[in-house]
PDB file of N, CA, C and O in Angstrom:
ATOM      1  N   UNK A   1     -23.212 231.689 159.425  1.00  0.00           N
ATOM      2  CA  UNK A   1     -22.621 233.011 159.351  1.00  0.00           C
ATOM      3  C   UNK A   1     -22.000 233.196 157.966  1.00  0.00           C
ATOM      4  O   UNK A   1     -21.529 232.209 157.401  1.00  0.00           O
ATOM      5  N   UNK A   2     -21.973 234.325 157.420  1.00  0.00           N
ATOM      6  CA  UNK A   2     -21.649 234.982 155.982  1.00  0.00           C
ATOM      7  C   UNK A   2     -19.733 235.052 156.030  1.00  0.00           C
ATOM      8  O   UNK A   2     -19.197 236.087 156.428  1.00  0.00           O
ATOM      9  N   UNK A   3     -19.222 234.325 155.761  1.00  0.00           N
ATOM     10  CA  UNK A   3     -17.967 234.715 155.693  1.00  0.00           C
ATOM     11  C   UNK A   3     -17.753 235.846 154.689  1.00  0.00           C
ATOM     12  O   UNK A   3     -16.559 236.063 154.483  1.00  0.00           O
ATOM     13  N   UNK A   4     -18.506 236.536 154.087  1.00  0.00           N
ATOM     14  CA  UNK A   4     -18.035 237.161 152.769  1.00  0.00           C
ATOM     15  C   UNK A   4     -18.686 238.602 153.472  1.00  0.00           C
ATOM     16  O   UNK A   4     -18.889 239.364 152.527  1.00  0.00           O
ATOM     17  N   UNK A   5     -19.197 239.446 155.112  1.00  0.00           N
ATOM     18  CA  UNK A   5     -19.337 239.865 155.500  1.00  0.00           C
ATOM     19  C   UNK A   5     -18.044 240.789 155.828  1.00  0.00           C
ATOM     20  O   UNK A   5     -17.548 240.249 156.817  1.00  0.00           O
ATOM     21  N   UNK A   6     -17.174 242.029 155.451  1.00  0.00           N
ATOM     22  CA  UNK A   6     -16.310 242.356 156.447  1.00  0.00           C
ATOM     23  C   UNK A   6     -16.325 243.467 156.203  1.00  0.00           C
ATOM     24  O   UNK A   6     -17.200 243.783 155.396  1.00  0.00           O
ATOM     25  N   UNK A   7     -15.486 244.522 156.691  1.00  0.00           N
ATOM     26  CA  UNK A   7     -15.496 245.903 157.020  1.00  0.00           C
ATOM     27  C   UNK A   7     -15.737 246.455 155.385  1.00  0.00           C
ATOM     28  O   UNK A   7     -15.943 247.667 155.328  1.00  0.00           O
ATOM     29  N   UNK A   8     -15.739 245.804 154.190  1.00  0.00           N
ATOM     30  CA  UNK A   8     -15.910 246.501 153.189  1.00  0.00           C
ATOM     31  C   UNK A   8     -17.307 245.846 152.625  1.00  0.00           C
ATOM     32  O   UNK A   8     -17.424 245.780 151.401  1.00  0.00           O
ATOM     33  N   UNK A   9     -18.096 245.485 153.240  1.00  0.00           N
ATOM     34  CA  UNK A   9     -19.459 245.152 153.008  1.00  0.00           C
ATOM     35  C   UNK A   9     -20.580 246.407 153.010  1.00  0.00           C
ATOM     36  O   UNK A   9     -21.794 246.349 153.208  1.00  0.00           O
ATOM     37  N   UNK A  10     -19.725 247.556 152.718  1.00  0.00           N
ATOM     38  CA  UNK A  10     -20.736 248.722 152.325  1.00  0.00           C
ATOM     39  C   UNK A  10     -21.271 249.185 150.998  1.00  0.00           C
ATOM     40  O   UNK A  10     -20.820 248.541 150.051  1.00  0.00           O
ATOM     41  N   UNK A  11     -22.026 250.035 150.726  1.00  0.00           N
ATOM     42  CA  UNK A  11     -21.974 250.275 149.466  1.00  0.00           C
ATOM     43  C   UNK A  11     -21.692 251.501 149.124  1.00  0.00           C
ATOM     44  O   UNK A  11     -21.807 252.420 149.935  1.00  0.00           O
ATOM     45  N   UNK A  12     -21.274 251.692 147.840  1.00  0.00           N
ATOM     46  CA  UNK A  12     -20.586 252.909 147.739  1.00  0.00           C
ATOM     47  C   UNK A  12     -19.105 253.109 147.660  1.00  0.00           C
ATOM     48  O   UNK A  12     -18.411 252.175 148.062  1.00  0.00           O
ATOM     49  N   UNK A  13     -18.388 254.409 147.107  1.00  0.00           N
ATOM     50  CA  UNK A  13     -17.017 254.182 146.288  1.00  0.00           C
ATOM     51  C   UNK A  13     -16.186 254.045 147.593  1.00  0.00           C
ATOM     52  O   UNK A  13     -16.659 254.577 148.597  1.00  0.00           O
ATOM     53  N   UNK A  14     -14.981 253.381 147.693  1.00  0.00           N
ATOM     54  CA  UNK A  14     -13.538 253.735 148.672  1.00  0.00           C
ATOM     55  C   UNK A  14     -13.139 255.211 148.427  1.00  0.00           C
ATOM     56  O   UNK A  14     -12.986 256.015 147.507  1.00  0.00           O
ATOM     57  N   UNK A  15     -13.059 255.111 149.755  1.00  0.00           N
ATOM     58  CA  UNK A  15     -12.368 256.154 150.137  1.00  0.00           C
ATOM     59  C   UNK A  15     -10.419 255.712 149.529  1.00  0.00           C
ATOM     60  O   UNK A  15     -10.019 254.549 149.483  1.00  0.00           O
ATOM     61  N   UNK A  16      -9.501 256.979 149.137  1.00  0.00           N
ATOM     62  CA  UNK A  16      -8.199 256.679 148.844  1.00  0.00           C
ATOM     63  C   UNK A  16      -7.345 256.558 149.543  1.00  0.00           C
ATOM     64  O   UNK A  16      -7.361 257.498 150.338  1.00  0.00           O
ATOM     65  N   UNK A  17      -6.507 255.865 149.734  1.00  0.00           N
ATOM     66  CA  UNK A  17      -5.029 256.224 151.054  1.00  0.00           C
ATOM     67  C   UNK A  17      -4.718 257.716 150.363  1.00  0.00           C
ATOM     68  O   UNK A  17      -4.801 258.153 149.215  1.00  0.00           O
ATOM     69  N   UNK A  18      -4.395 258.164 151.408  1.00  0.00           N
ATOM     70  CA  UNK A  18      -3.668 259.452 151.508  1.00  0.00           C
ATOM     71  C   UNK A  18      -1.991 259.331 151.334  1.00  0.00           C
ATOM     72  O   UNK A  18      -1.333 260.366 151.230  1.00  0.00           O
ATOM     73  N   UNK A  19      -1.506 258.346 151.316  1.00  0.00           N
ATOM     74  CA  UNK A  19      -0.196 258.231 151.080  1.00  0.00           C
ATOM     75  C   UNK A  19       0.420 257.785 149.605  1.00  0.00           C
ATOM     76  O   UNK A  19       1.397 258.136 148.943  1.00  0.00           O
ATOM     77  N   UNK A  20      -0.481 256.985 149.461  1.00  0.00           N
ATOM     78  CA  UNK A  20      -0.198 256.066 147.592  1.00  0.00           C
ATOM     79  C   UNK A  20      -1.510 256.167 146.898  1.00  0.00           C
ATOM     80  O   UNK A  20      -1.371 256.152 145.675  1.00  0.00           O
ATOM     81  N   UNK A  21      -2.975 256.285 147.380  1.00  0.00           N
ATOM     82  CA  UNK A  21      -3.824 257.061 146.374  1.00  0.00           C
ATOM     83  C   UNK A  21      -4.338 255.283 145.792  1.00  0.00           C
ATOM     84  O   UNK A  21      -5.058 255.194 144.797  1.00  0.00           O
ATOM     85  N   UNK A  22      -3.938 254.189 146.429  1.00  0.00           N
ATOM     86  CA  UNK A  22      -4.916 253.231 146.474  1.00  0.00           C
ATOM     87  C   UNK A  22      -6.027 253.257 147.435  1.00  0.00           C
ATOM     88  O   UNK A  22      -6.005 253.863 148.507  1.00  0.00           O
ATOM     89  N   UNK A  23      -7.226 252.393 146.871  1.00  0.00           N
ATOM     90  CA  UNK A  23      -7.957 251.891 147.492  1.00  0.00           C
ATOM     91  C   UNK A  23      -8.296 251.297 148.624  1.00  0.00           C
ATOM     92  O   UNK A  23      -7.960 250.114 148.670  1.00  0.00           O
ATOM     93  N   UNK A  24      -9.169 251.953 150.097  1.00  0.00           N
ATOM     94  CA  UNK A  24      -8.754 251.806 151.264  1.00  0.00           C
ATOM     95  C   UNK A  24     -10.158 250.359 151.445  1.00  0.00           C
ATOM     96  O   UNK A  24     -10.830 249.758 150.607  1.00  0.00           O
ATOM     97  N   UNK A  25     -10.086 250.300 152.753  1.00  0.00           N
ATOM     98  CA  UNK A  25     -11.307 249.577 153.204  1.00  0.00           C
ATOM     99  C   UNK A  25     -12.305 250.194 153.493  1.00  0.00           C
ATOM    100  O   UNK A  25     -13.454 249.756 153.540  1.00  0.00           O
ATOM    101  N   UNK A  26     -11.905 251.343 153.725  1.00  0.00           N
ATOM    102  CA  UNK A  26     -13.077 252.746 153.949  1.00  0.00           C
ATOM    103  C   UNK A  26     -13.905 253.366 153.384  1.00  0.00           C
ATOM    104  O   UNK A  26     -13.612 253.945 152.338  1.00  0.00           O
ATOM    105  N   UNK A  27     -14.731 253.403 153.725  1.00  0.00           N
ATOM    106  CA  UNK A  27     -15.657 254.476 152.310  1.00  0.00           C
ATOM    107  C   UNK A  27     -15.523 255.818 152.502  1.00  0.00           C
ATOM    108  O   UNK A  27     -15.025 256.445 153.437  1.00  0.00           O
ATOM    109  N   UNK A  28     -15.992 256.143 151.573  1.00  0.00           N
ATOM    110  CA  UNK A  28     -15.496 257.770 151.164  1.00  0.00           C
ATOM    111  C   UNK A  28     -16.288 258.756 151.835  1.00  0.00           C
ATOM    112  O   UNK A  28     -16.243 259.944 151.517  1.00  0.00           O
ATOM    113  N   UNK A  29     -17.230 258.173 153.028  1.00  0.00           N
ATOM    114  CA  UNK A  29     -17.780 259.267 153.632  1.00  0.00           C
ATOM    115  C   UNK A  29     -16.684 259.397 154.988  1.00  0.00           C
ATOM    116  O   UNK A  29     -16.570 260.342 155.767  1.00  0.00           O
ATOM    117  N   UNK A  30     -15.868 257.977 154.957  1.00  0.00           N
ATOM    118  CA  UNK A  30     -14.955 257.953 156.250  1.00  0.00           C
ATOM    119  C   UNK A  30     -14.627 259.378 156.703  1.00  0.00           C
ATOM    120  O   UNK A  30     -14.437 260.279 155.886  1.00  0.00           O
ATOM    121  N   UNK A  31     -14.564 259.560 158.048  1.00  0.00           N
ATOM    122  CA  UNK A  31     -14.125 260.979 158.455  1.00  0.00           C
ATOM    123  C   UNK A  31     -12.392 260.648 159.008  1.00  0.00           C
ATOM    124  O   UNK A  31     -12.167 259.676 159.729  1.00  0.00           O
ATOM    125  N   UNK A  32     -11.336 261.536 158.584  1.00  0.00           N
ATOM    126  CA  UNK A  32     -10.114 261.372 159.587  1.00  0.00           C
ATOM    127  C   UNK A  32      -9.368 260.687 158.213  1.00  0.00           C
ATOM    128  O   UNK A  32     -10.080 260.354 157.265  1.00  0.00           O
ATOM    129  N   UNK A  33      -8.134 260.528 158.172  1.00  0.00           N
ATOM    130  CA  UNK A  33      -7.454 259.807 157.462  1.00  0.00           C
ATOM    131  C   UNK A  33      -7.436 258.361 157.171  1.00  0.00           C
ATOM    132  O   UNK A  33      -7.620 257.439 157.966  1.00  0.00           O
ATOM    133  N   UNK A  34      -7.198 258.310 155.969  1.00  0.00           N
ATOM    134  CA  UNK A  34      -7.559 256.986 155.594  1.00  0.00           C
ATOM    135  C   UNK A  34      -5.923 256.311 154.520  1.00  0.00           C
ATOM    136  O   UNK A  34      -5.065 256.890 153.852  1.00  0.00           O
ATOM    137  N   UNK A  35      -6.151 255.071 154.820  1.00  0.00           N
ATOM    138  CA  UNK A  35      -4.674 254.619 154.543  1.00  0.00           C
ATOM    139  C   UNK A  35      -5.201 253.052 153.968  1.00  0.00           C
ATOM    140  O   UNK A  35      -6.222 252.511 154.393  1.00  0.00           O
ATOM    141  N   UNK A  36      -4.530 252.606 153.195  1.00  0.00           N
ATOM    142  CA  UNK A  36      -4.886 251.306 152.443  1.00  0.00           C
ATOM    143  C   UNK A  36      -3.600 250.392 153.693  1.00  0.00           C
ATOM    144  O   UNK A  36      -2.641 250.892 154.282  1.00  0.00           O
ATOM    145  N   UNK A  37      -4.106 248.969 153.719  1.00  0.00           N
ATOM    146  CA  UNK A  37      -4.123 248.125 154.313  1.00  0.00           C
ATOM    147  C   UNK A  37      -2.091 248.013 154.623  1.00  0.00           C
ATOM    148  O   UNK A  37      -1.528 247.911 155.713  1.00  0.00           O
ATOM    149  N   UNK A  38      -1.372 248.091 153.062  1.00  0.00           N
ATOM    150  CA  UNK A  38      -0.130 248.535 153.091  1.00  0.00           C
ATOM    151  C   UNK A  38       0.326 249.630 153.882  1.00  0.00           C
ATOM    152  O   UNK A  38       1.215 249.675 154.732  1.00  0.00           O
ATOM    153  N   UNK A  39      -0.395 250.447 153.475  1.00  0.00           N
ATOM    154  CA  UNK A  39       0.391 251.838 154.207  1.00  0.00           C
ATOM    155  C   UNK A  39       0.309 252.057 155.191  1.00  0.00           C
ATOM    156  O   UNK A  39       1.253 252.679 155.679  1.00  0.00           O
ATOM    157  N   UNK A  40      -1.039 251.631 156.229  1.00  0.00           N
ATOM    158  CA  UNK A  40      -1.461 251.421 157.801  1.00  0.00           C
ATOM    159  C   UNK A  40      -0.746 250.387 158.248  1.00  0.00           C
ATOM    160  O   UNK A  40      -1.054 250.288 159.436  1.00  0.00           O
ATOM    161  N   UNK A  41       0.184 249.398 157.930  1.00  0.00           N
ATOM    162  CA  UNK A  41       1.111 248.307 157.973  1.00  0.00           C
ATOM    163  C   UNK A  41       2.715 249.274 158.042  1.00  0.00           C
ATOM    164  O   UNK A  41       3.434 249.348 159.038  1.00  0.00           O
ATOM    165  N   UNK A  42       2.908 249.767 157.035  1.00  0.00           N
ATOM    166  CA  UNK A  42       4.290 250.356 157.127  1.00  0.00           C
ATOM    167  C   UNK A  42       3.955 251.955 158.073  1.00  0.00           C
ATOM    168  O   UNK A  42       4.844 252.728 158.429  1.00  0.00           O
ATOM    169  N   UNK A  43       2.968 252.082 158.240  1.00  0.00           N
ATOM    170  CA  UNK A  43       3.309 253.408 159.335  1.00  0.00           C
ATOM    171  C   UNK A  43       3.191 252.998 161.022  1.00  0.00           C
ATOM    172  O   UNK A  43       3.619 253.751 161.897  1.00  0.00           O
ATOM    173  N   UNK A  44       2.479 251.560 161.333  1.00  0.00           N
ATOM    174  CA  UNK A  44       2.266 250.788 162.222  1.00  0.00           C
ATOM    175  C   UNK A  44       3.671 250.294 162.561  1.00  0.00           C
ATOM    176  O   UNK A  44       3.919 250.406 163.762  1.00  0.00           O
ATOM    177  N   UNK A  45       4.552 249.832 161.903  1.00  0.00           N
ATOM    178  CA  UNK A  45       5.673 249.230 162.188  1.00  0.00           C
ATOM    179  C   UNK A  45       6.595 250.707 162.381  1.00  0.00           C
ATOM    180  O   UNK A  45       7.068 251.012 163.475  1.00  0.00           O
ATOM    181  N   UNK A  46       6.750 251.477 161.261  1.00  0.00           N
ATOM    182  CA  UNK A  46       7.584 252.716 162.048  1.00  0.00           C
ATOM    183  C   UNK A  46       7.324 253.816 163.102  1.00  0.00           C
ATOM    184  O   UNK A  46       8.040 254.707 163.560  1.00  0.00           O
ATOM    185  N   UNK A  47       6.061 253.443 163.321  1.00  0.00           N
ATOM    186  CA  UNK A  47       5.741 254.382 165.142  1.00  0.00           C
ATOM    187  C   UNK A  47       6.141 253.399 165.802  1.00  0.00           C
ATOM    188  O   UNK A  47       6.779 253.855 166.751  1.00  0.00           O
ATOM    189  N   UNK A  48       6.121 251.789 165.849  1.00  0.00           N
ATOM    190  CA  UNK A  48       5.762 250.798 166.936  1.00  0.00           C
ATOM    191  C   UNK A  48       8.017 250.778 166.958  1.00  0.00           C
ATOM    192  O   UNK A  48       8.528 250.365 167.999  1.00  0.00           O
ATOM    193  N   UNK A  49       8.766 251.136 166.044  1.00  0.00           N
ATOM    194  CA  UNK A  49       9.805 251.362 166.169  1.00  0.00           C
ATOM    195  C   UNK A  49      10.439 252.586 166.805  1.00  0.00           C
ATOM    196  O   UNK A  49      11.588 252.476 167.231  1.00  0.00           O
ATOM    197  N   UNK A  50       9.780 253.770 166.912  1.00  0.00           N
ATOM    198  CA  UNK A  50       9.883 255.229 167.202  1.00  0.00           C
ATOM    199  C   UNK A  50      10.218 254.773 168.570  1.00  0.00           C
ATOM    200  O   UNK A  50       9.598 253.817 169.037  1.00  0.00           O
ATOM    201  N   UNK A  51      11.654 255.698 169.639  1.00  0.00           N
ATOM    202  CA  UNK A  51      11.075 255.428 170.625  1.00  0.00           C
ATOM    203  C   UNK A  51      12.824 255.752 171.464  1.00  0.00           C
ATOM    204  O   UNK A  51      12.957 255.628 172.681  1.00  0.00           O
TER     205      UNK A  51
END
């Protein structure tokens, strides 16, 4: 098995986070919002706090 296989094994540009305007895992045809690995981390922890 290819360890060097993972969700960014596409081709073609990233899609941007919508929050800081880095580089997501997503490609840029992604549909729906897209968030780099940080920012899906800090909005994950403040909903999973919401309450």
């Amino acid at each position: 098995m290819d360890d060097t296989a993972s969700a960014t094994s596409h081709s073609g540009p990233l899609a941007e986070c919508v929050l800081c305007r880095e580089p997501t895992e997503y490609p840029e045809s992604y549909k729906g919002v897209t968030l780099c690995p940080v920012c899906e981390w800090h909005e994950a922890q403040r909903t999973a706090c919401s309450g």
